[in-house]
N, C-alpha and C positions, 0 to 999 in steps of 0.2 A: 076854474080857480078864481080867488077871488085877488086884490090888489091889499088885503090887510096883513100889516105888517108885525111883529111880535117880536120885543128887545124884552130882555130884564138882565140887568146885574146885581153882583154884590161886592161889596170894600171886603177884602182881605187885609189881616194885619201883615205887612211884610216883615216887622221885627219878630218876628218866628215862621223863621227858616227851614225848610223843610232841609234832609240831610245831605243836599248837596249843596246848598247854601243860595239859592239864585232864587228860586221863586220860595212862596208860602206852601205850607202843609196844608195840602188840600186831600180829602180822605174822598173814598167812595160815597160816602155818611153824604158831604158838601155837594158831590155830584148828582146823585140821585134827587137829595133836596131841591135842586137849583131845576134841575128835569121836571121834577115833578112840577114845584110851584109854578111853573112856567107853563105846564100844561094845565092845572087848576084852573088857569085863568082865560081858556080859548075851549075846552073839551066843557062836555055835559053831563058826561060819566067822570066818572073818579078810578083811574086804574091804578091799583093797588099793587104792593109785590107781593107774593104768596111768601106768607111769614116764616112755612116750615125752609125758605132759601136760610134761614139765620142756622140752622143748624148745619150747614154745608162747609166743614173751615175754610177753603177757599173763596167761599163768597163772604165770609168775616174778615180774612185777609185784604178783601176788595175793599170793604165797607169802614174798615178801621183804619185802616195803612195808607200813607203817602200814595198819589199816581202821580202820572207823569203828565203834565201840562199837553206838551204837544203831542203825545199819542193822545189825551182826549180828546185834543182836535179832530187829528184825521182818522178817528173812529167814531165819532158824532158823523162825519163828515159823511160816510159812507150809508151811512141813515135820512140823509140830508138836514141835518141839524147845524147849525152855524154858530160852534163854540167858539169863543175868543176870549184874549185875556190883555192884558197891560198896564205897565206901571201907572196909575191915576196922577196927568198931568197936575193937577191942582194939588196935592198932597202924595211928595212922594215914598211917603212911608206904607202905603198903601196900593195893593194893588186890586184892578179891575177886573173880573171874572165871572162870565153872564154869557147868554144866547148874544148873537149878533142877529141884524131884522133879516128875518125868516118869514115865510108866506105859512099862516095861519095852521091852511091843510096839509103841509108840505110835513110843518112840527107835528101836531097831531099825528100824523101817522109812522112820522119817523121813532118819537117817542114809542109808539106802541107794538112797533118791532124791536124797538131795542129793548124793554122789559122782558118782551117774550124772549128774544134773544140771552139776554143774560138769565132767564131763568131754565132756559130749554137745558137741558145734561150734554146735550149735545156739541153745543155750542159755548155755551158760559165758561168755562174754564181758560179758552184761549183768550178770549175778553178779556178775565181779569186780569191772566199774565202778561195781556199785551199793557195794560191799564195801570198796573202795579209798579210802584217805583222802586226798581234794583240798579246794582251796578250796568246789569247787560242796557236798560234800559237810559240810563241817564245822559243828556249829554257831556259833550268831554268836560267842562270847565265843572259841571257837576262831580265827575271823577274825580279831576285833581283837587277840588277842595276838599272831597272824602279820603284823599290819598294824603294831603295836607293835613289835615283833621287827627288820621293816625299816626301821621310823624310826630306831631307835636305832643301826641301823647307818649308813644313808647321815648322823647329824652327826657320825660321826668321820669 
């Protein structure tokens, strides 16, 4: 193993809220981007998705739709991948959402099980459901501003 270290973030705008109101709308679209680029720049090969995954609805639903912050954590996690995120101290209409420093070979390889992973038939589906932002899925404070959300509209 080697001692080189590998960060990359990106600014989220937090003035659009995903639908529970607490963090940004972050899609499958954002995740895979932010995976990938992050491997661009350590790998020699270029690993690709296999494109016929776009015709799978469930991997559109991945790819388009809100996930959940912290389940992409501790599903990177299991990869050895070191998501993280947070409100950007310096501007806090913003927030921060990138790899945290990962050892070079660790990403590389965790990356290239988690494509095969989310491409395997096998496997992919419970990924996305774990990954996909629902009621089951969101935290509580997420709930009740969804639960908020529909009050305020059925007294008009």
């Amino acid at each position: 193993m080697t001692d080189k270290k590998i960060v990359y973030y990106f600014d989220h705008d937090l003035s659009k809220k995903d639908m529970g109101g607490v963090g940004p709308t972050y899609t499958g679209k954002n995740l895979l981007f932010l995976l990938w680029w992050t491997y661009s720049y350590v790998a020699e090969d270029n690993l690709d998705i296999d494109t016929s995954l776009f015709e799978v609805p469930e991997f559109n639903d991945f790819y388009n739709n809100g996930l959940e912050l912290y389940r992409i954590k501790n599903e990177l996690a299991n990869y050895n991948i070191r998501f993280g995120y947070e409100v950007n101290p310096k501007d806090s209409t913003k927030m921060l959402i990138g790899i945290l420093p990962t050892d070079e070979e660790d990403y590389v390889k965790g990356y290239r099980n988690f494509i095969a992973d989310i491409s395997n038939p096998d496997t992919r589906y419970a990924i996305y459901h774990r990954l996909i932002k629902t009621m089951d899925t969101m935290l509580p404070i997420e709930q009740i501003n969804v639960y908020k959300s529909l009050a305020k509209g059925n007294k008009k």
